[in-house]
C-alpha positions in Angstrom: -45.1 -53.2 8.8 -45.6 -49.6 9.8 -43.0 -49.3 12.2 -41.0 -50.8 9.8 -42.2 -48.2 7.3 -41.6 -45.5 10.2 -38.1 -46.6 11.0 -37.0 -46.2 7.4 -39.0 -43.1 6.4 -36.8 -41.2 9.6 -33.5 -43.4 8.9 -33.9 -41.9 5.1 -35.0 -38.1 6.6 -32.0 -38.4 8.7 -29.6 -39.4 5.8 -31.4 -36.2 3.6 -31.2 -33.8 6.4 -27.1 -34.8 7.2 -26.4 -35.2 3.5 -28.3 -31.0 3.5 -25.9 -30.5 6.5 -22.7 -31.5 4.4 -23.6 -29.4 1.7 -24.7 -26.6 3.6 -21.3 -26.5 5.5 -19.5 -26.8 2.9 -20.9 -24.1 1.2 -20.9 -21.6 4.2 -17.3 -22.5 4.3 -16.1 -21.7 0.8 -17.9 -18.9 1.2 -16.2 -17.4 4.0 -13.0 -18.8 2.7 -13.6 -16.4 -0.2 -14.5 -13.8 1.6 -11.6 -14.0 3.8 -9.5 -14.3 0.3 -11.0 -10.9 -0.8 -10.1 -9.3 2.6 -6.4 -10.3 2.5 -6.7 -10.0 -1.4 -7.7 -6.1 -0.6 -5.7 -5.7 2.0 -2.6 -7.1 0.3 -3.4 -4.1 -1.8 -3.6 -1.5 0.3 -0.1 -2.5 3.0 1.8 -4.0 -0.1 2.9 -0.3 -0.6 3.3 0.9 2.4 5.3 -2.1 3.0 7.5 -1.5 0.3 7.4 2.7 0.7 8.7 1.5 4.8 11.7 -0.8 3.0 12.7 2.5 0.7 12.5 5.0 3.7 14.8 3.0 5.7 17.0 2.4 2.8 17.2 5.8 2.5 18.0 6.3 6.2 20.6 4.2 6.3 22.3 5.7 3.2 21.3 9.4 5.0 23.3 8.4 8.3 26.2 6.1 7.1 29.0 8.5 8.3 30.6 9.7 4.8 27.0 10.9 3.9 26.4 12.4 7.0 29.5 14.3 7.4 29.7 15.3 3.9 26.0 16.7 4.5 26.8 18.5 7.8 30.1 19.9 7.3 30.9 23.1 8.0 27.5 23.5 10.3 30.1 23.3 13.7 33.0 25.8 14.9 34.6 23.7 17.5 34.2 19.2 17.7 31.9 19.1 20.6 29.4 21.1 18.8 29.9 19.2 15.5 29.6 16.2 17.7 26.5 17.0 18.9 25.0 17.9 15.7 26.1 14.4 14.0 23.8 12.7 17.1 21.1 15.2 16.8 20.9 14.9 13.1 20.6 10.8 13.4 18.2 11.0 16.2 16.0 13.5 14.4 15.8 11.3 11.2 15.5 7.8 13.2 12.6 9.8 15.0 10.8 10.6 11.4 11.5 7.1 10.4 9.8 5.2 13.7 6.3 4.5 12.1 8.2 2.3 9.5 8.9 -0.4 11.8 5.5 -1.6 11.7 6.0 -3.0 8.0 9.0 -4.7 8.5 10.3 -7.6 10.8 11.6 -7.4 14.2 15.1 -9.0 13.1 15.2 -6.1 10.3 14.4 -3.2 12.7 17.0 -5.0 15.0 19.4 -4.2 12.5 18.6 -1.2 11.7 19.0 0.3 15.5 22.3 -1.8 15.9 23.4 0.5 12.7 22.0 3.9 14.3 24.1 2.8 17.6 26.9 1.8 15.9 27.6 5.2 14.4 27.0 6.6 17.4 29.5 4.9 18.7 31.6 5.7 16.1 31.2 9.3 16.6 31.2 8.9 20.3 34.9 7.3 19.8 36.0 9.5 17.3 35.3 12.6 19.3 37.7 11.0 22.7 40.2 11.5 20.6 39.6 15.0 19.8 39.7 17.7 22.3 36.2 19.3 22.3 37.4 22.7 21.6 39.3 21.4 18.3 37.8 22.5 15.1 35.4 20.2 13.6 37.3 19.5 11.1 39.8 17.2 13.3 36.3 15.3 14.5 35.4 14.7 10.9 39.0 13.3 10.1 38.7 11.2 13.2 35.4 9.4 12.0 37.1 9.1 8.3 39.6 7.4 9.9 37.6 5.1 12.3 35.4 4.7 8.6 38.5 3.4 6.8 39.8 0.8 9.7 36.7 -0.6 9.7 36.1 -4.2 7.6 32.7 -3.7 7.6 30.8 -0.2 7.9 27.9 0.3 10.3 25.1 0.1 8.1 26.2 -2.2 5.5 24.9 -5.1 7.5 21.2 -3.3 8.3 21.0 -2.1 4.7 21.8 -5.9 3.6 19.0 -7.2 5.8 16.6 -5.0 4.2 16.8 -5.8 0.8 16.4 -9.4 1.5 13.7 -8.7 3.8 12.2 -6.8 1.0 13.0 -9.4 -2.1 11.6 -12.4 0.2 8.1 -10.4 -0.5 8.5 -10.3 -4.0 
């Protein structure tokens, strides 16, 4: 009768000390399931609006180097098309190199587009100025790259600026 009495007493402290288990771990893990909620909660807070500051810079960029707003904002800045050419480059290098840190908030497939944009307009301008002698004035150049413009079905960054609104409205 007392190893009968035995056998139960640690078959029923077995059954209490797995039933303390359950709870125990179950407890530990909502826990750290909150805690990880606050951490992403907090930290939701603080990238959120970088995120969205990143989606407005680049908008911004694209708008800044979409040739009509880039030759309307650097006309007259060139004698001859060679120099005006190279301004037009510089000028979109220099504001793709103050917009790099942005691609960190955004997806790879979004930054994609956005360089395909920056090297289709240098492309653009890179065509438009084979057809202009380099000592013509840069007027001609920026005629050229109107023209290009015009032909085209689709302009550069349309596509990149498209991306990045949806990228941006899929957070919200």
């Amino acid at each position: 009768m007392e190893l009968y009495a035995m056998i139960t007493l640690v078959i029923l402290t077995g059954i209490v000390v797995f039933g303390l288990y359950l709870i125990l771990t179950t407890l530990a893990e909502k826990i750290f399931e909150k805690q990880r909620w606050d951490i992403r909660s907090k930290n939701t807070e603080i990238i959120l609006p970088l995120r969205i500051q990143a989606y407005e810079r680049m908008c911004l960029f694209l708008e800044r180097i979409t040739p009509n707003q880039l030759l309307l904002r650097t006309v007259g800045s060139a004698s001859n098309a060679l120099e005006f050419q190279q301004i037009l480059l510089q000028e979109i290098r220099e504001e793709l190199n103050h917009n790099l840190a942005q691609q960190l908030y955004m997806s790879h497939d979004t930054w994609e587009q956005i360089i395909k944009a920056v090297n289709e307009v240098q492309a653009l301008i890179n065509q438009a100025s084979e057809e202009v002698q380099p000592e013509a004035p840069a007027n001609d150049l920026a005629r050229k790259i109107f023209e290009r413009v015009i032909q085209q079905e689709v302009q550069p960054c349309t596509q990149a600026l498209k991306v990045v609104k949806e990228e941006i409205q899929r957070i919200f």
